[in-house]
Steps between C-alpha positions, in 0.01 A plus 500: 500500500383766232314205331323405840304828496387485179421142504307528805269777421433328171390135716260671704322708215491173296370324793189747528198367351386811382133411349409235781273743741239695417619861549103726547163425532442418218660207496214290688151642539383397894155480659382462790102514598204426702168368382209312658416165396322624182815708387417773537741729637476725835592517877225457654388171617279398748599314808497121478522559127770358277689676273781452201848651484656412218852616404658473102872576311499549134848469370567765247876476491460374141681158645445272729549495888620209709348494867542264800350470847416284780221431622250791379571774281244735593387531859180682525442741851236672678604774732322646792726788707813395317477174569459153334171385589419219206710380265445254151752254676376494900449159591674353195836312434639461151798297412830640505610454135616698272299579194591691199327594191483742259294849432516493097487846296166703507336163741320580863572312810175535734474401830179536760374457798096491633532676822536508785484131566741202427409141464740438749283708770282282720278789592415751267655849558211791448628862496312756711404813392809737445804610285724237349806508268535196232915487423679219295860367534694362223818426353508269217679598204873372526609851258364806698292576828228664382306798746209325718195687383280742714304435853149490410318634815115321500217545711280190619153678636221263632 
Protein backbone atom coordinates (compact mmCIF):
# COMPACT_ATOMS: atom_id res chain seq x y z
CA UNK A 1 0.00 0.00 0.00
CA UNK A 2 3.10 2.17 1.11
CA UNK A 3 4.42 1.62 -2.49
CA UNK A 4 1.01 2.88 -4.03
CA UNK A 5 1.66 6.40 -2.68
CA UNK A 6 4.85 6.76 -3.78
CA UNK A 7 4.32 5.21 -7.06
CA UNK A 8 1.45 7.30 -7.77
CA UNK A 9 2.77 10.69 -7.11
CA UNK A 10 5.79 9.73 -9.16
CA UNK A 11 3.16 8.67 -12.50
CA UNK A 12 1.53 11.86 -12.47
CA UNK A 13 4.75 14.13 -12.20
CA UNK A 14 6.28 11.94 -14.98
CA UNK A 15 3.18 12.29 -16.91
CA UNK A 16 3.44 16.26 -16.89
CA UNK A 17 4.87 17.62 -19.92
CA UNK A 18 6.57 20.25 -18.30
CA UNK A 19 8.11 22.37 -21.40
CA UNK A 20 4.98 21.86 -23.79
CA UNK A 21 3.09 25.44 -23.08
CA UNK A 22 4.34 28.55 -23.25
CA UNK A 23 4.34 29.87 -19.66
CA UNK A 24 4.43 34.42 -20.31
CA UNK A 25 4.17 36.65 -22.95
CA UNK A 26 6.86 36.23 -24.20
CA UNK A 27 6.37 33.19 -25.50
CA UNK A 28 4.34 34.41 -28.74
CA UNK A 29 4.35 38.06 -29.76
CA UNK A 30 0.38 38.88 -30.94
CA UNK A 31 -1.05 41.67 -33.09
CA UNK A 32 -3.91 42.76 -33.87
CA UNK A 33 -4.64 46.10 -36.13
CA UNK A 34 -6.60 48.23 -38.37
CA UNK A 35 -5.47 49.88 -41.56
CA UNK A 36 -7.15 51.23 -44.69
CA UNK A 37 -6.60 49.71 -47.92
CA UNK A 38 -3.18 51.44 -48.33
CA UNK A 39 -1.91 50.08 -44.85
CA UNK A 40 -1.81 52.43 -43.21
CA UNK A 41 -2.95 52.12 -39.81
CA UNK A 42 -5.89 54.12 -37.91
CA UNK A 43 -9.64 54.02 -36.87
CA UNK A 44 -11.08 56.11 -38.78
CA UNK A 45 -12.68 55.15 -41.93
CA UNK A 46 -15.17 56.60 -43.88
CA UNK A 47 -18.54 55.11 -44.44
CA UNK A 48 -18.90 52.81 -47.44
CA UNK A 49 -15.14 52.49 -47.17
CA UNK A 50 -13.30 49.22 -46.81
CA UNK A 51 -10.89 48.50 -44.46
CA UNK A 52 -8.16 45.60 -43.36
CA UNK A 53 -7.95 43.77 -40.05
CA UNK A 54 -5.38 41.63 -40.01
CA UNK A 55 -4.44 39.44 -37.01
CA UNK A 56 -0.63 37.51 -36.59
CA UNK A 57 1.16 34.80 -33.86
CA UNK A 58 4.84 34.62 -33.81
CA UNK A 59 5.90 31.52 -32.01
CA UNK A 60 8.77 32.26 -29.75
CA UNK A 61 8.62 29.16 -27.61
CA UNK A 62 11.99 28.22 -29.16
CA UNK A 63 9.95 24.93 -30.58
CA UNK A 64 7.37 24.28 -32.49
CA UNK A 65 3.51 24.39 -31.89
CA UNK A 66 0.94 21.97 -33.24
CA UNK A 67 -2.62 23.62 -33.90
CA UNK A 68 -5.96 22.26 -35.22
CA UNK A 69 -9.35 23.73 -36.08
CA UNK A 70 -12.40 23.45 -38.03
CA UNK A 71 -13.56 25.38 -40.20
CA UNK A 72 -11.80 28.94 -39.58
CA UNK A 73 -9.25 29.75 -37.20
CA UNK A 74 -9.68 33.31 -36.86
CA UNK A 75 -13.12 34.87 -37.00
CA UNK A 76 -12.93 38.51 -37.55
CA UNK A 77 -15.99 40.90 -35.72
CA UNK A 78 -17.35 44.26 -35.85
CA UNK A 79 -19.28 45.41 -32.87
CA UNK A 80 -21.84 48.09 -32.57
CA UNK A 81 -23.56 48.34 -28.75
CA UNK A 82 -22.08 45.01 -27.79
CA UNK A 83 -23.24 43.30 -30.41
CA UNK A 84 -22.12 41.30 -33.52
CA UNK A 85 -23.00 43.29 -36.38
CA UNK A 86 -20.48 41.83 -39.33
CA UNK A 87 -18.45 39.13 -39.17
CA UNK A 88 -15.36 37.61 -41.74
CA UNK A 89 -17.60 34.37 -41.94
CA UNK A 90 -21.49 35.85 -42.40
CA UNK A 91 -22.88 34.31 -45.30
CA UNK A 92 -20.18 31.64 -45.64
CA UNK A 93 -20.00 27.78 -45.08
CA UNK A 94 -16.68 25.97 -44.83
CA UNK A 95 -16.28 22.30 -44.65
CA UNK A 96 -16.28 20.56 -41.51
CA UNK A 97 -12.81 18.93 -41.51
CA UNK A 98 -10.32 18.92 -39.45
CA UNK A 99 -7.08 20.56 -40.34
CA UNK A 100 -3.86 20.59 -38.55
CA UNK A 101 -0.58 22.11 -39.16
CA UNK A 102 2.18 23.39 -37.59
CA UNK A 103 3.50 27.03 -36.21
CA UNK A 104 7.45 26.31 -36.51
CA UNK A 105 10.00 28.24 -34.07
CA UNK A 106 10.41 32.10 -34.56
CA UNK A 107 7.61 31.67 -37.98
CA UNK A 108 4.23 34.04 -38.16
CA UNK A 109 0.86 32.76 -38.91
CA UNK A 110 -1.23 35.84 -40.44
CA UNK A 111 -4.62 35.88 -41.08
CA UNK A 112 -6.97 38.97 -42.56
CA UNK A 113 -9.91 40.10 -43.42
CA UNK A 114 -11.03 43.38 -45.87
CA UNK A 115 -13.96 44.63 -44.02
CA UNK A 116 -16.77 44.78 -43.47
CA UNK A 117 -17.98 42.76 -46.40
CA UNK A 118 -17.84 38.96 -47.29
CA UNK A 119 -17.99 37.45 -50.69
CA UNK A 120 -20.66 35.54 -49.47
CA UNK A 121 -22.90 38.86 -48.96
CA UNK A 122 -25.28 39.54 -51.81
CA UNK A 123 -25.64 43.15 -50.85
CA UNK A 124 -22.91 45.03 -49.63
CA UNK A 125 -23.03 46.02 -45.89
CA UNK A 126 -21.93 49.97 -45.45
CA UNK A 127 -21.41 51.16 -41.84
CA UNK A 128 -23.00 54.47 -40.82
CA UNK A 129 -21.41 56.97 -39.07
CA UNK A 130 -20.66 55.92 -35.36
CA UNK A 131 -18.54 53.91 -32.80
CA UNK A 132 -17.56 50.36 -33.60
CA UNK A 133 -15.42 47.70 -31.85
CA UNK A 134 -13.25 45.22 -34.24
CA UNK A 135 -12.72 41.78 -31.84
CA UNK A 136 -11.22 38.40 -33.10
CA UNK A 137 -11.94 34.82 -31.88
CA UNK A 138 -9.53 32.09 -31.99
CA UNK A 139 -8.35 28.95 -30.74
CA UNK A 140 -5.92 27.10 -32.74
CA UNK A 141 -2.94 25.90 -31.13
CA UNK A 142 -3.58 22.23 -29.79
CA UNK A 143 -0.72 23.18 -26.60
CA UNK A 144 -2.13 26.37 -24.88
CA UNK A 145 -5.14 28.90 -25.27
CA UNK A 146 -3.59 31.87 -25.79
CA UNK A 147 -5.46 35.53 -24.44
CA UNK A 148 -7.73 37.04 -27.42
CA UNK A 149 -6.13 40.41 -27.96
CA UNK A 150 -7.76 43.89 -27.24
CA UNK A 151 -11.24 45.51 -28.65
CA UNK A 152 -10.19 48.07 -30.98
CA UNK A 153 -13.00 50.74 -30.78
CA UNK A 154 -13.07 52.67 -34.56
CA UNK A 155 -14.94 55.44 -35.79
CA UNK A 156 -16.47 55.45 -39.45
CA UNK A 157 -17.36 59.43 -40.09
CA UNK A 158 -18.88 60.36 -43.56
Amino acid sequence: MKLLFILIPLFLFMSCDSGTTPTNNHDLSVSFTLADTLGNQTTIFHTGSSFDMAFSVKNLTGKPLTYGFTGTPVVFQILSADSVFAGSTDFLTFTQDYKRGTLDNQATYTDRWRAPNTIGRQKPLVLLPGQYKARILHNFFNEFRMEDPQLIPFTIIQ
